[in-house]
Structure formats: C-alpha cells, structure tokens
N, CA, C and O atoms as CSV, one atom per row, in Angstrom:
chain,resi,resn,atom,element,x,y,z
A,1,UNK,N,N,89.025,115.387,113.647
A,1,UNK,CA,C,89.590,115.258,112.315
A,1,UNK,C,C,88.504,114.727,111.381
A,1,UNK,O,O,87.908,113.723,111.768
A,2,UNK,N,N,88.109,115.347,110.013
A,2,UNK,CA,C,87.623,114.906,109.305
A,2,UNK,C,C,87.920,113.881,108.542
A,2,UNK,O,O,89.118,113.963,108.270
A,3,UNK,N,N,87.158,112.404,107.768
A,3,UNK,CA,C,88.205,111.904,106.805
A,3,UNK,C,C,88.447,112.488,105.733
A,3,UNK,O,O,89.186,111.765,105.065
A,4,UNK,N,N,88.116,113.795,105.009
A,4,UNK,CA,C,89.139,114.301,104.388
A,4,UNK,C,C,90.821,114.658,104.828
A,4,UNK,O,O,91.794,114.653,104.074
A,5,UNK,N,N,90.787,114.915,106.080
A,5,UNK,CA,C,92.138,115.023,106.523
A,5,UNK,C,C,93.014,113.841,106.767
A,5,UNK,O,O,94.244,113.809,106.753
A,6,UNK,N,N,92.398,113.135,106.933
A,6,UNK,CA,C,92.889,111.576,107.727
A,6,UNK,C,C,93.482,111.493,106.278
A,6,UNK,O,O,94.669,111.773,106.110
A,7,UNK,N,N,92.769,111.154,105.336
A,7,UNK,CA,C,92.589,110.979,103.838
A,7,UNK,C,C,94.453,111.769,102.916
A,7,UNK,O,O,95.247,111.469,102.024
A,8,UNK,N,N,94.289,112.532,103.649
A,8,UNK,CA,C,95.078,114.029,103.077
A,8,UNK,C,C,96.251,113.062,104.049
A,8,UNK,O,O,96.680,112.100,103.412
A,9,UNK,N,N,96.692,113.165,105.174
A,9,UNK,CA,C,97.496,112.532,105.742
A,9,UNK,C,C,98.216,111.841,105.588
A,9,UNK,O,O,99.444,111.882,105.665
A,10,UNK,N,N,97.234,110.782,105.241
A,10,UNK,CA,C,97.667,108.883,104.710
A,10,UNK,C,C,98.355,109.375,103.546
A,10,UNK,O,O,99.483,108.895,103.428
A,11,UNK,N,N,97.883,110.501,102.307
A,11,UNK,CA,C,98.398,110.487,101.299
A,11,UNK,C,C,99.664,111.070,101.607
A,11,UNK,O,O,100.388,110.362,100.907
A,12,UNK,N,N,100.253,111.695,102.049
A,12,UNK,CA,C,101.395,112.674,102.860
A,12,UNK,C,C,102.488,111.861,103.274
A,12,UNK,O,O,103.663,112.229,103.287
A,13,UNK,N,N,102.124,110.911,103.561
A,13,UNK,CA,C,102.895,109.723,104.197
A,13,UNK,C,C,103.152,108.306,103.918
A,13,UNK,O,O,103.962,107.566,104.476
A,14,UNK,N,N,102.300,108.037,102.928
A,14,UNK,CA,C,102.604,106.770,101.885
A,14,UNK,C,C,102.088,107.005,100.345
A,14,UNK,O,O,101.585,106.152,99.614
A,15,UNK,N,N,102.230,107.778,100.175
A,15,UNK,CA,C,101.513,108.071,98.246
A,15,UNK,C,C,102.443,107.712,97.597
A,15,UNK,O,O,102.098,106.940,96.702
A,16,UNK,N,N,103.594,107.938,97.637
A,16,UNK,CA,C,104.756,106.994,96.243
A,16,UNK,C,C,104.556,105.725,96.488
A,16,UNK,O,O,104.105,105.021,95.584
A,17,UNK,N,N,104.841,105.188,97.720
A,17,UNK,CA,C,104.909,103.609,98.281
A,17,UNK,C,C,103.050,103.273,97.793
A,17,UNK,O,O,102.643,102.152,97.488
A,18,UNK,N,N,102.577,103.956,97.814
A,18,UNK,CA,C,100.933,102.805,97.471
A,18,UNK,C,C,100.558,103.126,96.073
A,18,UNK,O,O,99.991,102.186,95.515
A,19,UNK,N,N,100.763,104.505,95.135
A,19,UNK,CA,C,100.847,104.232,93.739
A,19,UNK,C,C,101.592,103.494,93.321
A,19,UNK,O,O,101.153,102.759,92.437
A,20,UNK,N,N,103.344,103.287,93.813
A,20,UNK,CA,C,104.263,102.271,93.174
A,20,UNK,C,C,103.036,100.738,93.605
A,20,UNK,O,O,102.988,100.011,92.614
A,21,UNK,N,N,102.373,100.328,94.474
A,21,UNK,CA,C,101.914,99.109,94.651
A,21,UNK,C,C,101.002,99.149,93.988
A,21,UNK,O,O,100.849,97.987,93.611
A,22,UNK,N,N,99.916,100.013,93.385
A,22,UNK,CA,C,99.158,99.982,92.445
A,22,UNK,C,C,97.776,99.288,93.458
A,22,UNK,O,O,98.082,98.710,94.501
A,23,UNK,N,N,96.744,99.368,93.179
A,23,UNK,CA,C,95.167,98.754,93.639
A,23,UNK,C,C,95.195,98.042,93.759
A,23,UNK,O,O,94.957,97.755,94.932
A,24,UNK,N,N,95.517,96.762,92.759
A,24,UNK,CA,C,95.345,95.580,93.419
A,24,UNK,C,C,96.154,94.999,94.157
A,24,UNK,O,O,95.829,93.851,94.462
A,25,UNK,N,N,97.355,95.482,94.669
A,25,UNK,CA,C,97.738,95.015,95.880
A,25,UNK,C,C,97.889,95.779,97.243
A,25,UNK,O,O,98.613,95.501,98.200
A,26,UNK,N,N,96.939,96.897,97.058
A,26,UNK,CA,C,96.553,97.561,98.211
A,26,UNK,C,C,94.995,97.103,98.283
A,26,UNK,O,O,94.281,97.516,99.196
A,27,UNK,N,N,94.628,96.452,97.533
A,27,UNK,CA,C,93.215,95.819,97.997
A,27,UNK,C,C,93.758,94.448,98.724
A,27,UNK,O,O,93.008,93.891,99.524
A,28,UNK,N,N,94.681,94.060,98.530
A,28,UNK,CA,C,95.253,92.230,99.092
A,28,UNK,C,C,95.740,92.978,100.421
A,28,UNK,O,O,95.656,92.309,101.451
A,29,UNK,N,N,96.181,94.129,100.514
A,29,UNK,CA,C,96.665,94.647,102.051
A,29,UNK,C,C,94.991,94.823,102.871
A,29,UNK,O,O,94.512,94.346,103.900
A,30,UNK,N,N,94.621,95.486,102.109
A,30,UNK,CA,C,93.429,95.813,102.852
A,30,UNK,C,C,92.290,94.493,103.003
A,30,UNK,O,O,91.568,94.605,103.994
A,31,UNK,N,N,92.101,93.547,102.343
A,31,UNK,CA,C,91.618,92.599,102.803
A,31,UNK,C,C,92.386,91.832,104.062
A,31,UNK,O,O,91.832,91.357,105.053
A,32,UNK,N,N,93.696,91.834,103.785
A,32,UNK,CA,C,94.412,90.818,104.996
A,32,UNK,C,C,94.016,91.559,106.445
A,32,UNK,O,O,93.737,91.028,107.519
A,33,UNK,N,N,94.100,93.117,106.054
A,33,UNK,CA,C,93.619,93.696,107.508
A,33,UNK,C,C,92.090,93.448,107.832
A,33,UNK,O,O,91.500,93.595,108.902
A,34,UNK,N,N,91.818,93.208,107.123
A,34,UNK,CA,C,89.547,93.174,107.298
A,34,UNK,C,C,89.757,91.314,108.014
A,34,UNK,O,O,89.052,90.815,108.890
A,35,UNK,N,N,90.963,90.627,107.264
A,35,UNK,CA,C,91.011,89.323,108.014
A,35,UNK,C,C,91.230,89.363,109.755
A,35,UNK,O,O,90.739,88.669,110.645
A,36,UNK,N,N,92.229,90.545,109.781
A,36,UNK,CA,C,92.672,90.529,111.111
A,36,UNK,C,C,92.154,91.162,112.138
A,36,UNK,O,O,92.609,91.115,113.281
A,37,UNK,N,N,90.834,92.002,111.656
A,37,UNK,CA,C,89.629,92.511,112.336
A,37,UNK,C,C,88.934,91.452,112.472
A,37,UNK,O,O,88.409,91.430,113.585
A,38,UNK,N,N,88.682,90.526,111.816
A,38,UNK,CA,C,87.674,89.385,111.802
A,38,UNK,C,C,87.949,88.333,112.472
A,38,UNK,O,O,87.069,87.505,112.707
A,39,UNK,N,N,89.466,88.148,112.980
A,39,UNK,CA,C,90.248,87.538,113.887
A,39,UNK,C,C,89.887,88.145,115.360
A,39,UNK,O,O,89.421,87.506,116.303
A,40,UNK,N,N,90.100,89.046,115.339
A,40,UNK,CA,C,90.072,90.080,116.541
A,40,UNK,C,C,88.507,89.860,117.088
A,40,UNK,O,O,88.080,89.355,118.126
A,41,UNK,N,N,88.093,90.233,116.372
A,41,UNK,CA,C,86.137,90.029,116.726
A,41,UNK,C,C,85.755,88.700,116.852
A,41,UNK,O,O,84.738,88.383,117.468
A,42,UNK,N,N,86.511,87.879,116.301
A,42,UNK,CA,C,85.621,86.267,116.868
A,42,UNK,C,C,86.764,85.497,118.381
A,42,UNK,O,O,86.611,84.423,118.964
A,43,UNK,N,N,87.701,86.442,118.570
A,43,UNK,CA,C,88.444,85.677,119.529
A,43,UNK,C,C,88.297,86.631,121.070
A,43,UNK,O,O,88.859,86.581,122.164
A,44,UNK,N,N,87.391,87.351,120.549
A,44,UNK,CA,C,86.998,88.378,121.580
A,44,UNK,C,C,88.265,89.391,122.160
A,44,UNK,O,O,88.408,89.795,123.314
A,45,UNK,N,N,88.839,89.570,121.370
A,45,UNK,CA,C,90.279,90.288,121.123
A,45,UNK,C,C,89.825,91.613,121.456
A,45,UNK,O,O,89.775,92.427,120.534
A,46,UNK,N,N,89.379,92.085,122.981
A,46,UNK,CA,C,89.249,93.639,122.847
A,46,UNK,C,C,90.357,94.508,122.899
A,46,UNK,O,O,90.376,95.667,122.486
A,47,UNK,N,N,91.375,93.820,123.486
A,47,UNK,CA,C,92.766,94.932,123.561
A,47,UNK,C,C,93.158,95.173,122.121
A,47,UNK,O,O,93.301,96.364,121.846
A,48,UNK,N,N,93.356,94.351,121.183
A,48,UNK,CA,C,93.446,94.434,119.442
A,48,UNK,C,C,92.423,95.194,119.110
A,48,UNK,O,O,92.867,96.241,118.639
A,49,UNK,N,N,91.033,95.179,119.126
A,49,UNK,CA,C,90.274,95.211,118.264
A,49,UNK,C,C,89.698,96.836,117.887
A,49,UNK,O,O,89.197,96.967,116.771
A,50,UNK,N,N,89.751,97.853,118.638
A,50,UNK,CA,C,90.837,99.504,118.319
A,50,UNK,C,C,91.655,99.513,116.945
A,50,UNK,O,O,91.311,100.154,115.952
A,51,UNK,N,N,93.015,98.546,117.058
A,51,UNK,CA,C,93.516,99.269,116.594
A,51,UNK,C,C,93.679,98.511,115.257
A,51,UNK,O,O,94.470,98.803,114.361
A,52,UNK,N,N,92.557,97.212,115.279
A,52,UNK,CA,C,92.701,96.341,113.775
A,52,UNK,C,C,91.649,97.159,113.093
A,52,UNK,O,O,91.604,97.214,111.864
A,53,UNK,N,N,90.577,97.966,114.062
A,53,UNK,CA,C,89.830,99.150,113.238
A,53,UNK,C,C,90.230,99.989,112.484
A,53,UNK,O,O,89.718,100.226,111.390
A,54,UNK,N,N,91.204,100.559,112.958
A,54,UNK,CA,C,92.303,101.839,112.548
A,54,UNK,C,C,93.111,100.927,111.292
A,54,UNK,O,O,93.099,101.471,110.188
A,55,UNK,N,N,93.564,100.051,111.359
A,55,UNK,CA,C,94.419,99.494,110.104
A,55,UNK,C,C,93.365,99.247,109.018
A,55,UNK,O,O,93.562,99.354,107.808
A,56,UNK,N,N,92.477,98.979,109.484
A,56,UNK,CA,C,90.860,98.812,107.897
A,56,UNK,C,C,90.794,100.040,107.846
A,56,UNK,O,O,91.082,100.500,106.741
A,57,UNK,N,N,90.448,100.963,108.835
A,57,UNK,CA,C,90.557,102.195,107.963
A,57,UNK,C,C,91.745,103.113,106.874
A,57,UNK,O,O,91.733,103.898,105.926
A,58,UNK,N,N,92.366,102.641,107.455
A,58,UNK,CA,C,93.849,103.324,107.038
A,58,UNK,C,C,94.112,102.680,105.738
A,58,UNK,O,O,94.654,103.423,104.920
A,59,UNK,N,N,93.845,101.412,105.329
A,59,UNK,CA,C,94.114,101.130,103.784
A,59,UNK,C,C,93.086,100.866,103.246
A,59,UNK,O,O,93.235,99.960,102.427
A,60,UNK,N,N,91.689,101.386,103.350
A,60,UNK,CA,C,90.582,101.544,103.047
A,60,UNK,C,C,90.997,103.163,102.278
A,60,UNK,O,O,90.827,103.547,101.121
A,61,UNK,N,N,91.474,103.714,103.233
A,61,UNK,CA,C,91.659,105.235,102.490
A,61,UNK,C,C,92.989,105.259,101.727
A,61,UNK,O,O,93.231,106.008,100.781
A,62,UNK,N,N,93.888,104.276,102.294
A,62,UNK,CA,C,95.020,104.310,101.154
A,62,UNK,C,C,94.671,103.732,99.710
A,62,UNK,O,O,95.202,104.121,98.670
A,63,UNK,N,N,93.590,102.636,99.820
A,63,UNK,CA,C,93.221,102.522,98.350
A,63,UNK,C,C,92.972,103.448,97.959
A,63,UNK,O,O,93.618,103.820,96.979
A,64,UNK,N,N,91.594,104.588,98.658
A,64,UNK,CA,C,90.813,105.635,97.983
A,64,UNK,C,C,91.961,106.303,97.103
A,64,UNK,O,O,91.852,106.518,95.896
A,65,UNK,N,N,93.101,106.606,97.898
A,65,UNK,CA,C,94.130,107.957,97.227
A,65,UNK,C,C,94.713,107.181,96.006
A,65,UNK,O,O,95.221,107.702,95.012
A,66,UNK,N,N,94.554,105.839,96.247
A,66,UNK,CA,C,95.533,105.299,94.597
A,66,UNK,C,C,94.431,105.191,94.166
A,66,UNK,O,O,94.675,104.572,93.130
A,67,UNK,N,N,93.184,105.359,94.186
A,67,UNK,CA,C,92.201,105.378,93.096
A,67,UNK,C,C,91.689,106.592,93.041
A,67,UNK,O,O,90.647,106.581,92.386
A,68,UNK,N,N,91.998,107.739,93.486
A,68,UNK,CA,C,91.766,109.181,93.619
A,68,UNK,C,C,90.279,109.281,93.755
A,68,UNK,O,O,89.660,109.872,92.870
A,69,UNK,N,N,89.662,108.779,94.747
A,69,UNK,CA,C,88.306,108.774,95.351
A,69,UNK,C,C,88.198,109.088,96.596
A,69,UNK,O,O,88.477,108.496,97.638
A,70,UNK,N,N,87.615,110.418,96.275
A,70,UNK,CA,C,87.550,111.235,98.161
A,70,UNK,C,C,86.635,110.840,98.813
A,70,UNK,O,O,85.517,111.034,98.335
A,71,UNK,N,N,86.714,110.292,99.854
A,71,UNK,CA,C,86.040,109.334,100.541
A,71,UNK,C,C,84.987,110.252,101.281
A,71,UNK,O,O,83.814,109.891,101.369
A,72,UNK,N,N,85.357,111.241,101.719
A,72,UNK,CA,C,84.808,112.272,102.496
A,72,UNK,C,C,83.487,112.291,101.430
A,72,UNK,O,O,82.508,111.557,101.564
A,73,UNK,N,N,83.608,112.958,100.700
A,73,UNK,CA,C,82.622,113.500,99.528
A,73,UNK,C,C,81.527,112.174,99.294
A,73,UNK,O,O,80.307,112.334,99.260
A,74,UNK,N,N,82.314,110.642,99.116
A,74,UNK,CA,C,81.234,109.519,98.753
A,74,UNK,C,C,80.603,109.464,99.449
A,74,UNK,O,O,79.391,109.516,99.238
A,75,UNK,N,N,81.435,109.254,101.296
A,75,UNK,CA,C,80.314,108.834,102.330
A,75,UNK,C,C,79.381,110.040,102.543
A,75,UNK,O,O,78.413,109.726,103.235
A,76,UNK,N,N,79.386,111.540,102.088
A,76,UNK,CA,C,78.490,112.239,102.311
A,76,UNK,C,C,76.708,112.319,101.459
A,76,UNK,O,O,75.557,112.470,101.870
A,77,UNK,N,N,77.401,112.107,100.050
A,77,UNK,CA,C,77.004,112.055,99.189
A,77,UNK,C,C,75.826,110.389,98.917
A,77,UNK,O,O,74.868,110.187,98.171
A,78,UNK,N,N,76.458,109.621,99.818
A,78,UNK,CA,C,75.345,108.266,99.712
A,78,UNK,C,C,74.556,107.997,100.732
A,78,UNK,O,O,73.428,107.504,100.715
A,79,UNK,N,N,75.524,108.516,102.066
A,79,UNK,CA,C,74.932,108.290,103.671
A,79,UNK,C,C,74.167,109.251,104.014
A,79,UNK,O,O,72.970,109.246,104.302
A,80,UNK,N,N,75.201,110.393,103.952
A,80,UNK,CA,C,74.862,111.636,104.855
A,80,UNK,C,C,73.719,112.084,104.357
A,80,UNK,O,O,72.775,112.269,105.125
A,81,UNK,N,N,73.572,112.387,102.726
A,81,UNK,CA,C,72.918,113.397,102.436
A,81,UNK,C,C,71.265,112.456,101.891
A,81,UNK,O,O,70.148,112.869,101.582
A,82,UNK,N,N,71.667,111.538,101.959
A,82,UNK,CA,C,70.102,110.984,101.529
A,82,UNK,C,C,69.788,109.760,102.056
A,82,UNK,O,O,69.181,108.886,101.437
A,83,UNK,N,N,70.277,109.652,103.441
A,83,UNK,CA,C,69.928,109.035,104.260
A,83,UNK,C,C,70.121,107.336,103.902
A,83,UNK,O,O,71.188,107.223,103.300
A,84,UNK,N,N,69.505,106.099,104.057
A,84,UNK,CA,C,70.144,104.856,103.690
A,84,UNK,C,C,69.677,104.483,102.341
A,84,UNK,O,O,68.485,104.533,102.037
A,85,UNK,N,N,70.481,104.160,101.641
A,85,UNK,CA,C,70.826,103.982,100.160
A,85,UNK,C,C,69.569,103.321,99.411
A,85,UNK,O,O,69.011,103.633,98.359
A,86,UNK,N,N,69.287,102.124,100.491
A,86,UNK,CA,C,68.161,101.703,100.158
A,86,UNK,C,C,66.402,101.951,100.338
A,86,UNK,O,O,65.539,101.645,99.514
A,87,UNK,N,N,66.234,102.514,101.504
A,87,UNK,CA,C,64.508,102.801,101.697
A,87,UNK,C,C,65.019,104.482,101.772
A,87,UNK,O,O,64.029,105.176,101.540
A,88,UNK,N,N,65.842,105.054,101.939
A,88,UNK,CA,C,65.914,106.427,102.150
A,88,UNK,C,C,65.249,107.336,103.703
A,88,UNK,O,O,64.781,108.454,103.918
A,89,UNK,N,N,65.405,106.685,104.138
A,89,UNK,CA,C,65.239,106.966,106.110
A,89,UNK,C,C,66.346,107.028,106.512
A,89,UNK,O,O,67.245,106.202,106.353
A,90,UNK,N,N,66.373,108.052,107.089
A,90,UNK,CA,C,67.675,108.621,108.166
A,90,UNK,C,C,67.580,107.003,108.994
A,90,UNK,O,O,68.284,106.138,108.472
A,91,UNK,N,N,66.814,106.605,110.149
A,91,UNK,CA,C,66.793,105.239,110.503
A,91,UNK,C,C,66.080,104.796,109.857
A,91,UNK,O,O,64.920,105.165,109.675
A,92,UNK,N,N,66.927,103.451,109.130
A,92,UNK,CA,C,66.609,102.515,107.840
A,92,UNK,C,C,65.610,101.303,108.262
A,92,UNK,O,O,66.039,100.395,108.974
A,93,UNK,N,N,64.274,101.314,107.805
A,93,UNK,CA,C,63.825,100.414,107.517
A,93,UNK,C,C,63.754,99.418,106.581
A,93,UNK,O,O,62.625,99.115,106.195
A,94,UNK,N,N,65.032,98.631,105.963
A,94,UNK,CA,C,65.517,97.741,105.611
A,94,UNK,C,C,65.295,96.456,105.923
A,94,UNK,O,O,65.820,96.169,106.999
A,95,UNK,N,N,64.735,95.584,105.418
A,95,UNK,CA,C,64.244,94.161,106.122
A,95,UNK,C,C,65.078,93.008,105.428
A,95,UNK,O,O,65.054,91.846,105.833
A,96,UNK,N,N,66.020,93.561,104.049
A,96,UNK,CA,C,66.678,92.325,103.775
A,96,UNK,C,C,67.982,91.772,104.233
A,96,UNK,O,O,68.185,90.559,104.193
A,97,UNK,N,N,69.058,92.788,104.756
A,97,UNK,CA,C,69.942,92.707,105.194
A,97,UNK,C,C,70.163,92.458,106.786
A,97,UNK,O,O,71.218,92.870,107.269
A,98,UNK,N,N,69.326,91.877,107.532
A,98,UNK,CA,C,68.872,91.490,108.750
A,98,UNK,C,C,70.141,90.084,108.976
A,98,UNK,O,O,70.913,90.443,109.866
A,99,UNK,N,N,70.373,89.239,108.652
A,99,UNK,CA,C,71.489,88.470,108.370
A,99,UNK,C,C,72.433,88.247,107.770
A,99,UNK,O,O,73.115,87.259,108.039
C-alpha cells in the first residue's frame, strides 16, 4: 500500500469526524499519540510499540486530509527526490543533528 492510499482510506473513514474537529485538535490527538509512542519506547514496550507506530501514523495523515496535504507527494518531493533536505546525499552527511 502506498501512503497515498493509506491517506485515501483514513479519509474514507473519518473525514466528517476530523474536519468537524478541525487541526488543532487533531494536532492535540496526534501529539497525545507521539506521547504514547514515547511511552512505549522508554518502557521498552515491544508488544505496544507496532501498533503506537500505526496510531502516529494514522493521525499524522488524518491531520494531512483536514489540511488537504498529500503526504505522498511531500515525502516524495523533499526525501525521495532530492535526497536529505539538508547536504543533499541520498546517505546524509549531516553533522548537526547527531543529538
């Protein structure tokens, strides 16, 4: 599955319910889930930590659709197609983001 489809999906199945909530409180959903990944990863939570991935993704792209930003197209367009944002190498030689 591409995330255009995933994308297409999510919208299929919650688009009234996350325009009626509007961005900024699908960004307060989607942070509480980035909390509960961050829970998961420091308590060494591997049976969770699957599927607290899948919930950051999932309202990561439910924001995209209430902000009508195809995610597919950005991550191609910054990652894919010109390699890392900052030195421009497929493998990034980047020295500031090390910590």
């Amino acid at each position: 599955m591409h995330i255009r489809e995933f994308q297409r999906q999510i919208n299929r199945m919650y688009s009234d319910k996350d325009r009626q909530r509007g961005s900024a409180k699908t960004f307060l959903w989607l942070a509480e889930e980035v909390g509960e990944l961050a829970s998961a990863i420091a308590e060494g939570d591997r049976e969770n930590l699957p599927m607290e991935f899948a919930d950051v993704f999932a309202w990561l792209v439910t924001l995209a659709n209430v902000e009508n930003v195809d995610l597919e197209d950005a991550v191609l367009k910054k990652y894919v197609s010109a390699g890392c944002p900052g030195c421009g190498q497929v493998v990034c030689t980047c020295t500031e983001k090390l910590t």
